[in-house]
C-alpha positions as CSV (number, residue, x, y, z in Angstrom):
1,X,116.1,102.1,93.2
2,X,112.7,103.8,93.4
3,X,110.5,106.3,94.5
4,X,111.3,110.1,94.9
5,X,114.4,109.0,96.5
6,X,116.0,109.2,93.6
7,X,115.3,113.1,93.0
8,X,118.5,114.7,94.8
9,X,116.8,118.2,94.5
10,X,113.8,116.9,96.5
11,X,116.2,115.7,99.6
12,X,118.3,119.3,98.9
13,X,114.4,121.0,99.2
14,X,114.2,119.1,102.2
15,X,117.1,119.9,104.4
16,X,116.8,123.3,103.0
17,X,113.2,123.3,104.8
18,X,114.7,121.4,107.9
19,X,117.3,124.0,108.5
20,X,114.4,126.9,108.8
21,X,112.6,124.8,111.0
22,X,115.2,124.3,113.0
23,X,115.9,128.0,113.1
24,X,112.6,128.9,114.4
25,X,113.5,126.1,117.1
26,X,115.9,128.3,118.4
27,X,113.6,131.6,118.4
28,X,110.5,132.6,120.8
29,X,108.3,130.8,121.6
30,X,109.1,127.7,119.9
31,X,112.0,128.0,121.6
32,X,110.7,127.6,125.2
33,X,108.0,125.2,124.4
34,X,111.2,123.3,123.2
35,X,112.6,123.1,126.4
36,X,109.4,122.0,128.0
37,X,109.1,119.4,126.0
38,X,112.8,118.6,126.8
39,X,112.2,118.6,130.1
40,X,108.5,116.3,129.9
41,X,111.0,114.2,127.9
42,X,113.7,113.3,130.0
43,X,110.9,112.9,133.0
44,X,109.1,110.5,130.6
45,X,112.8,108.6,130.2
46,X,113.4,108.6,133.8
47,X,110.2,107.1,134.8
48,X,110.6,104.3,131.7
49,X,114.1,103.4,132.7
50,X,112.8,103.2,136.2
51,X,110.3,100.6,135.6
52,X,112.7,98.9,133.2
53,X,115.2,98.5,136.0
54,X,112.6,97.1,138.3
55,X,111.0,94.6,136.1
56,X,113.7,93.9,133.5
57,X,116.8,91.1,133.6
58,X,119.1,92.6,131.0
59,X,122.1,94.0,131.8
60,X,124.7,96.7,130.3
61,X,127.7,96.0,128.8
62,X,130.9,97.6,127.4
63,X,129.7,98.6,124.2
64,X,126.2,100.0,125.6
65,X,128.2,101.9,128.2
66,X,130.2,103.4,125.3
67,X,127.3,104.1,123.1
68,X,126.1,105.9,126.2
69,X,128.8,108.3,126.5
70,X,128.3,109.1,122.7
71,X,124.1,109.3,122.5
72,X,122.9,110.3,126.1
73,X,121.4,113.2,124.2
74,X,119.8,111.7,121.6
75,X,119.2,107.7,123.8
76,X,117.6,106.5,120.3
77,X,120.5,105.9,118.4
78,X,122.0,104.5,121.8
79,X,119.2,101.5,121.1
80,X,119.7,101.7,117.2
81,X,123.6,101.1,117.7
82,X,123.5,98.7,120.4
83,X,121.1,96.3,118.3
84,X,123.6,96.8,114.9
85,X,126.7,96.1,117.5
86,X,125.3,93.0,119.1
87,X,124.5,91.6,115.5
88,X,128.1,92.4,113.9
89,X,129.9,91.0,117.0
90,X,129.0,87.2,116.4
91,X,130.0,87.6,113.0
92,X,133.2,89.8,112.1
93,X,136.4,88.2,111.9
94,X,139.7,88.9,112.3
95,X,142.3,90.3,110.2
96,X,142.6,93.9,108.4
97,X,139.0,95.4,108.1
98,X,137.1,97.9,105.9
99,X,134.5,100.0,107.2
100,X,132.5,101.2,104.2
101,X,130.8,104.7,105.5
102,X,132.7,104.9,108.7
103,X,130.8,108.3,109.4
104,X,133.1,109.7,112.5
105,X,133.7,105.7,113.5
106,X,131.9,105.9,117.0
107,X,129.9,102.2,116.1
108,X,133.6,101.3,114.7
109,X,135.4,102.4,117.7
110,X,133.4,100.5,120.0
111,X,133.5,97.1,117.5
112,X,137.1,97.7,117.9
113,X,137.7,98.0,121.7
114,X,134.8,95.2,122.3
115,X,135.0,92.8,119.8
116,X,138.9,93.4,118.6
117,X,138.8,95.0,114.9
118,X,142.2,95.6,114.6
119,X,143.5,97.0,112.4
120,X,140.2,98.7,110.7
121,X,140.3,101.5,108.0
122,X,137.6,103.6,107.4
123,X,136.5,105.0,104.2
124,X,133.9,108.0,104.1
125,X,132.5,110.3,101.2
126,X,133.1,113.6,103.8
127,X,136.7,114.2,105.2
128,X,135.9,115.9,108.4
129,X,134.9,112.8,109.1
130,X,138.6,111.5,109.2
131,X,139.8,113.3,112.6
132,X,136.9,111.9,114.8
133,X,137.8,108.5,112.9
134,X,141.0,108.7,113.6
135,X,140.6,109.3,117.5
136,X,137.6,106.7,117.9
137,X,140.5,104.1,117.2
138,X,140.6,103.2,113.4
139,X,143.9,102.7,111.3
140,X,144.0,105.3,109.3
141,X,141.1,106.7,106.8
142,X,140.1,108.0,103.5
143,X,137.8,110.3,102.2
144,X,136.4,108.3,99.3
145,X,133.4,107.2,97.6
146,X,132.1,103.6,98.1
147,X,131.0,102.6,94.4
148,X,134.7,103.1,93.7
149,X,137.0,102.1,96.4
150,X,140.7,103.1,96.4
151,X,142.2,100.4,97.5
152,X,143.9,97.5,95.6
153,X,142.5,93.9,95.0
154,X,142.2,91.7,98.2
155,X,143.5,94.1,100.5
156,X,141.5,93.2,103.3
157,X,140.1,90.2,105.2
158,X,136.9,91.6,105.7
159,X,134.7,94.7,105.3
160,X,131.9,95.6,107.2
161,X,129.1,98.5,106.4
162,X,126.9,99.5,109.1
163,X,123.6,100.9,107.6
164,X,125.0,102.6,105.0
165,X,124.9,100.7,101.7
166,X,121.1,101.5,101.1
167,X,121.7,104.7,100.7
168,X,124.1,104.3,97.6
169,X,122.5,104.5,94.6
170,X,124.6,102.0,92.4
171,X,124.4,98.8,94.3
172,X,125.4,96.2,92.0
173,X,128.8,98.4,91.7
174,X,129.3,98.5,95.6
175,X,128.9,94.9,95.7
176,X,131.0,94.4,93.2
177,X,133.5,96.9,94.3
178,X,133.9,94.5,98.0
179,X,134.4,91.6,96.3
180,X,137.3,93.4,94.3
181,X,139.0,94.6,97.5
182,X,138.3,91.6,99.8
183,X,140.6,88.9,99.5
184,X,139.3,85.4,98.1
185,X,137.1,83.9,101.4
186,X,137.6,86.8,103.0
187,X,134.1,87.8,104.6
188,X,131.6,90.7,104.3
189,X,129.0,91.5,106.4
190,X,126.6,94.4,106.6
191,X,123.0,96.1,108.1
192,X,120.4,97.0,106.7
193,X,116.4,97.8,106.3
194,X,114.2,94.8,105.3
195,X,111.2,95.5,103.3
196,X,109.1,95.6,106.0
197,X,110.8,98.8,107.7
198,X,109.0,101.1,105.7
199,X,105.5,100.2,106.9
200,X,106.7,99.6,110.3
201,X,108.0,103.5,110.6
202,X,105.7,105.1,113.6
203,X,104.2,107.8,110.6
204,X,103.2,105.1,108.1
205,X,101.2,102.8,111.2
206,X,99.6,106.1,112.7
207,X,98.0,106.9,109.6
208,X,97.2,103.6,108.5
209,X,95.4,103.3,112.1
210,X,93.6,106.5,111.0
211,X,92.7,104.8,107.7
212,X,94.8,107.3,105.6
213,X,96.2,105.1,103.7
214,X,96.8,107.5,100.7
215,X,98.7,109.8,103.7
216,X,100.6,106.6,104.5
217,X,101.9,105.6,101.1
218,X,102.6,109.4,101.5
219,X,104.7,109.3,104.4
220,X,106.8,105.9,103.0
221,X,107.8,108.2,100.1
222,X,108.5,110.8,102.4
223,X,111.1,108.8,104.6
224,X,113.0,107.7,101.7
225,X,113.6,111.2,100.9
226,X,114.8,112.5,104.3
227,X,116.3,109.3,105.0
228,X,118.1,108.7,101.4
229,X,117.4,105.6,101.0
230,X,117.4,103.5,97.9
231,X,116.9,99.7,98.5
232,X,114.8,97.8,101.0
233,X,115.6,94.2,98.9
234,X,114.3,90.8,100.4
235,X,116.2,88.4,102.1
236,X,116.1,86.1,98.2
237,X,117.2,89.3,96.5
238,X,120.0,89.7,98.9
239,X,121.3,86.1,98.4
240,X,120.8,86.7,94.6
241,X,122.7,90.1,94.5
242,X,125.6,89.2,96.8
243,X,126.2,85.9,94.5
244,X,126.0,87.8,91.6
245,X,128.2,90.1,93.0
246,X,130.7,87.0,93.8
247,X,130.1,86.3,97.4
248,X,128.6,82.9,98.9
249,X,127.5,81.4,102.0
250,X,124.8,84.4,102.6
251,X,123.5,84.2,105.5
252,X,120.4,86.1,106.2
253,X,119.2,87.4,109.6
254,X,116.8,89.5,111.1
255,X,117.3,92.2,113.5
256,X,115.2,95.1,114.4
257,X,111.8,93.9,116.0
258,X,108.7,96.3,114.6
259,X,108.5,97.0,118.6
260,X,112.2,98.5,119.1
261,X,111.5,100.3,115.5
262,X,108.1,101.4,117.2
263,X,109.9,102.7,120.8
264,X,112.8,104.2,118.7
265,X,110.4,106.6,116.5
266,X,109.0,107.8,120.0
267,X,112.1,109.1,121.0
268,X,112.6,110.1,117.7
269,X,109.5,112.2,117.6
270,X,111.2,115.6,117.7
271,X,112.1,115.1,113.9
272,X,108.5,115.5,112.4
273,X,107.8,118.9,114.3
274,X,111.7,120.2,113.9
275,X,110.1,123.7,115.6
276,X,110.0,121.9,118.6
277,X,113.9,120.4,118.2
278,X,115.3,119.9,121.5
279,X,118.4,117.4,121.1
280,X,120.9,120.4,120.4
281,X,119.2,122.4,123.8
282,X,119.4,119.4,125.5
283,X,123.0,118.4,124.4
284,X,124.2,121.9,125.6
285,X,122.1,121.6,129.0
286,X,123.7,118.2,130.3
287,X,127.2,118.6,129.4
288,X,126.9,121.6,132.1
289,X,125.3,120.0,134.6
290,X,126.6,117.4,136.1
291,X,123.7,115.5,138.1
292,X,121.2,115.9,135.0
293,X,123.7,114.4,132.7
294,X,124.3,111.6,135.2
295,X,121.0,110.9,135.5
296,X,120.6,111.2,131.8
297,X,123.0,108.8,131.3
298,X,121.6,106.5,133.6
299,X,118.2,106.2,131.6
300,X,119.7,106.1,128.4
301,X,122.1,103.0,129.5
302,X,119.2,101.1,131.3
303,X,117.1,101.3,127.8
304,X,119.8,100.8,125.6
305,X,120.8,97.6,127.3
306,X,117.1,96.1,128.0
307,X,115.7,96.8,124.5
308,X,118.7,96.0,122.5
309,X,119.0,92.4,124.1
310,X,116.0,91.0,122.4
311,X,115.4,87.7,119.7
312,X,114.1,89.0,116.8
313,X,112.0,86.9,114.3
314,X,112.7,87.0,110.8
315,X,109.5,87.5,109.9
316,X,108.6,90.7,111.8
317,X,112.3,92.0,111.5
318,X,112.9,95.7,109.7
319,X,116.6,95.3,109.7
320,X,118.9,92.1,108.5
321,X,122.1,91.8,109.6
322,X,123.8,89.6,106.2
323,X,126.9,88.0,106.2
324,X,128.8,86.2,103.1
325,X,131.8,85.2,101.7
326,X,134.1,86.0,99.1
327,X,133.9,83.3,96.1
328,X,137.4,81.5,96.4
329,X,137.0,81.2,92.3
330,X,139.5,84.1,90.9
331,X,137.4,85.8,88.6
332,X,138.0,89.2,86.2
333,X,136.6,91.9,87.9
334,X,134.7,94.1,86.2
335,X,136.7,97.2,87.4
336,X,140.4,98.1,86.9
337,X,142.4,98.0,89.1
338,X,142.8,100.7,91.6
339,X,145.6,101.9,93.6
């Protein structure tokens, strides 16, 4: 843990601030400078996806399609979920799953339909999360807090958590708490930043290009307090906490490239000037018109699907994607026993 992350009432001053800026967004003339920059936007899209199309091999498949139909809107988490789903794929096995921080279960809807997750519960800390959940094909759900999972011991085959466990605060209990509810070999596998993400962010490299690097070790501090985020461990502190934890077989890999982080913060730009916030106006705009959403669509798949499919190098990766295994040892947990 570290960092200003830690201060809740710094990330509660910071959404307060966000909402007012995004109010603004909606009033004159930030408002219609908004929807010019939405509209330079989607032209900018168009003519990437073009070139992409002409020059690139990669192709779409089921799962970017899908992430399509969820993100046109907002095309950057299309490439953020398509890298995270390509990962998990090769490595999730059968049986009764966990998702730990479903969120409203789009990237677990999609790992169910494409890669056969079935049946997969979903656990989340908000409950309006459960209906979307629900409909995006999981089991059933529960509104619930990860460091203390309601379930009993070795109820699953596996769990998977899909960029979620760096924002809990008590890690060593998570951990624990999924070897608890996994069964003995059962496997566990997860996303999530490497160290290097935080000076890969597009804030903390402009201003180190500037030579502010005082503004940059600003901005790092800054993303873990919008973001929430608590741990950025190495791929050694990984293996050491997972077998602490009770899991073996760790298995480290990168995923992430500092180039897809760098293309993903330029469609992401909107969220450091949130008076110019377009995604909601934009949202609104293509669901009623048919041939702009189509087209929108169309961009967004052809990106998705060319800079998802990439090899990533450990060395320059800003994500891992980490798999393990439950110790086949019984051991007293730590916890009692939960129903």
């Amino acid at each position: 843990m570290k960092h200003l992350s830690e201060d809740w009432t710094a990330y509660q001053e910071y959404v307060k601030q966000s909402e007012q800026e995004m109010a603004r967004s909606r009033r004159p003339p930030w408002r219609e400078l908004s929807w010019l920059l939405a509209f330079l936007y989607c032209i900018s899209l168009g003519v990437l996806a073009a070139a992409v199309r002409v020059l690139g091999r990669a192709r779409p498949t089921a799962h970017h399609v899908r992430l399509t139909d969820a993100y046109f809107y907002v095309p950057e988490m299309a490439l953020h979920k398509a890298i995270e789903i390509e990962a998990l794929k090769k490595c999730v096995p059968r049986g009764q799953g966990l998702d730990l921080g479903c969120g409203n279960g789009i990237v677990g809807g999609i790992l169910i339909q494409t890669a056969g997750l079935d049946p997969l519960v979903g656990i989340d800390l908000y409950p309006h999360q459960g209906a979307p959940a629900l409909q995006n094909g999981y089991r059933y759900f529960i509104a619930g807090n990860i460091q203390s999972l309601p379930f009993h011991k070795a109820s699953f085959d596996y769990a998977v958590c899909i960029c979620v466990i760096e924002h809990v605060p008590q890690l060593e209990q998570v951990l624990l708490e999924v070897g608890r509810v996994v069964r003995p070999g059962g496997r566990f596998a997860f996303t999530t930043p490497s160290p290097l993400f935080r000076e890969s962010t597009l804030g903390h490299r402009f201003f180190r290009f500037l030579g502010m690097r005082k503004r940059a070790e600003e901005f790092k501090i800054l993303k873990d307090v919008q973001s929430i985020q608590y741990h950025y461990l190495s791929g050694d502190q990984w293996r050491q906490a997972l077998e602490s934890a009770g899991f073996q077989d760790v298995q480290v890999r990168g995923i992430f490239s500092r180039k897809q982080l760098l293309l993903y913060d330029l469609m992401n730009f909107q969220v450091h000037c949130l008076r110019l916030y377009f995604a909601d106006k934009l949202f609104l705009f293509l669901s009623k018109r048919s041939l702009a959403n189509r087209a929108m669509k169309w961009a967004c798949l052809v990106l998705s699907a060319h800079f998802s499919q990439v090899e990533v190098r450990d060395s320059e990766a800003t994500h891992y994607c980490i798999t393990c295994s439950r110790n086949r040892d019984e051991s007293p947990s730590p916890f009692q026993e939960t129903v």
